[in-house]
C-alpha positions, -999 to +999 in steps of 0.1 A: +172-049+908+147-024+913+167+001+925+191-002+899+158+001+873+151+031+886+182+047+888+183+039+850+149+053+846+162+086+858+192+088+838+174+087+808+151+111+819+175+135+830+192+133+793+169+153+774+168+182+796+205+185+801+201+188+763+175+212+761+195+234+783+220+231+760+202+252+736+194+294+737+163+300+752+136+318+737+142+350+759+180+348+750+169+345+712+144+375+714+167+396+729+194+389+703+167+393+673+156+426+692+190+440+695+196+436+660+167+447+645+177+479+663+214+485+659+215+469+623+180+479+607+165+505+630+190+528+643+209+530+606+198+559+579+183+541+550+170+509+541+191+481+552+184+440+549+217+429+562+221+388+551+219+367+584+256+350+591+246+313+606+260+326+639+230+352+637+206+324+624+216+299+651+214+330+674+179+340+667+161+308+668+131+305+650+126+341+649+150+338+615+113+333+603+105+363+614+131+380+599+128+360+564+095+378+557+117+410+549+142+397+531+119+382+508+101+409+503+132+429+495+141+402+471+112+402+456+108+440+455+140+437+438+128+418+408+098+430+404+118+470+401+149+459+385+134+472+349+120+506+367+156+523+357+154+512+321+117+522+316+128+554+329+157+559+305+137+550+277+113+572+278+135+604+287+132+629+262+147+663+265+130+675+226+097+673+209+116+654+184+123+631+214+090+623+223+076+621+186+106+592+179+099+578+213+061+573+209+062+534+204+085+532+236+060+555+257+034+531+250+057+496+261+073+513+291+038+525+306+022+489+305+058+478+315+055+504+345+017+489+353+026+454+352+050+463+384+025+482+399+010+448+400+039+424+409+050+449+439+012+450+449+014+414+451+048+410+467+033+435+496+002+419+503+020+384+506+045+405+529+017+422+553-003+386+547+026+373+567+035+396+586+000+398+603+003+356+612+034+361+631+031+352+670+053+381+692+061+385+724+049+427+733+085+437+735+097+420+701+063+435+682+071+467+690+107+468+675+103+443+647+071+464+638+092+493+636+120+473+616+092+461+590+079+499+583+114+512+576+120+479+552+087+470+537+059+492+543+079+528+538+096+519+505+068+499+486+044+528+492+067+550+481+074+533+452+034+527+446+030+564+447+062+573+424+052+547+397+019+561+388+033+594+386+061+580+357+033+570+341+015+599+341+047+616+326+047+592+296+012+595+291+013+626+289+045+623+262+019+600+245-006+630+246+018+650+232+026+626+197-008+619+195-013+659+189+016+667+168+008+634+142-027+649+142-015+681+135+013+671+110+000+699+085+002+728+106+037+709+127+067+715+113+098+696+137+134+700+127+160+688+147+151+718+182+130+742+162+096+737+160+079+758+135+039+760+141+019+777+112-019+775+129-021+800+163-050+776+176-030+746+172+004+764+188-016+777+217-031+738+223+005+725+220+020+749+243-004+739+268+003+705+265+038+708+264+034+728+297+015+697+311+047+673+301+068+694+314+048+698+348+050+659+348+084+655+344+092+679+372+073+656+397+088+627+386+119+641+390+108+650+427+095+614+429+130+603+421+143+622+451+119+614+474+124+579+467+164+580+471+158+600+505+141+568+519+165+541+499+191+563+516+176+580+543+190+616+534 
């Protein structure tokens, strides 16, 4: 009876382990997360957040963790943009008349524009909050650090440093309608001509219309700054 006890005893020991060894080890899930941070996110031109497919889940183990602190940031980076386009758009001009018709829009896009200054603020720090907390093995660090730069750190900055600057070009539209409704007396708009009566008050407009237009050119190289990283041209 003893012997027969013990033989039990073992059996049941020997169970788990036999279905722990079942399972990818932690060296076999590393290298699989490494390898496709790499070839699928590193090694590619551009920002890419491919979706996990379970096989890749089940592949990576827990490091799917890892990897879901970038795509939620890109999700949320997502959102918190979407509108960027539209606030854009609206507040193209390409006359004065423009930018005298647009003034009430110049005014909602530019908080519009500083409320996602905030949101992607937010969304980063949470990001980098995380990011910071994660436990890696030297090896993994090095390449998922990499990874994260090119998918979270590279694009928000760049994106923190072009918003400011669209800003600066409506501001300056806003600068702009500000003077001429001053100056309604001495202003006279119809349709592309612009017809100023006052030399003092021509010679302040030019200047800022110079400034508008100096703003609108660095957005426009904000724009293509910003594609080169989304795209990596």
């Amino acid at each position: 009876m003893t012997v027969s006890f013990s033989r039990h005893w073992l059996l049941a020991l020997a169970l788990p382990l036999l279905l722990t060894a079942c399972g990818s080890s932690e060296p076999d899930q590393r290298a699989a997360f490494k390898q496709f941070l790499q070839t699928r996110i590193i090694d590619k031109p551009g920002v890419h957040v491919p979706t996990l497919t379970p096989d890749e889940s089940k592949s990576f183990g827990d490091y799917t963790q890892h990897y879901a602190v970038i795509t939620e940031f890109n999700s949320g980076m997502d959102a918190s943009t979407k509108p960027l386009n539209g606030f854009v758009q609206k507040g193209a001009f390409r006359s004065l008349g423009d930018v005298i018709a647009r003034r009430d829009d110049l005014k909602t896009v530019q908080a519009g524009v500083n409320d996602l200054v905030v949101q992607l603020k937010q969304t980063l720090a949470k990001a980098d909050a995380a990011h910071a907390q994660l436990k890696q093995p030297d090896d993994l660090k090095a390449v998922y650090d990499s990874a994260y730069d090119r998918t979270v750190s590279v694009p928000a900055n760049t994106l923190l440093t072009v918003m400011p600057q669209v800003n600066g070009t409506f501001e300056s539209g806003l600068k702009v309608a500000d003077y001429v409704d001053a100056h309604k007396a001495q202003i006279q708009i119809n349709g592309s001509v612009v017809q100023v009566t006052d030399p003092k008050v021509q010679a302040e407009l030019n200047t800022l219309l110079q400034d508008l237009n100096a703003k609108a050119k660095v957005v426009q190289d904000a724009q293509t700054r910003m594609q080169a990283v989304l795209l990596g041209r």
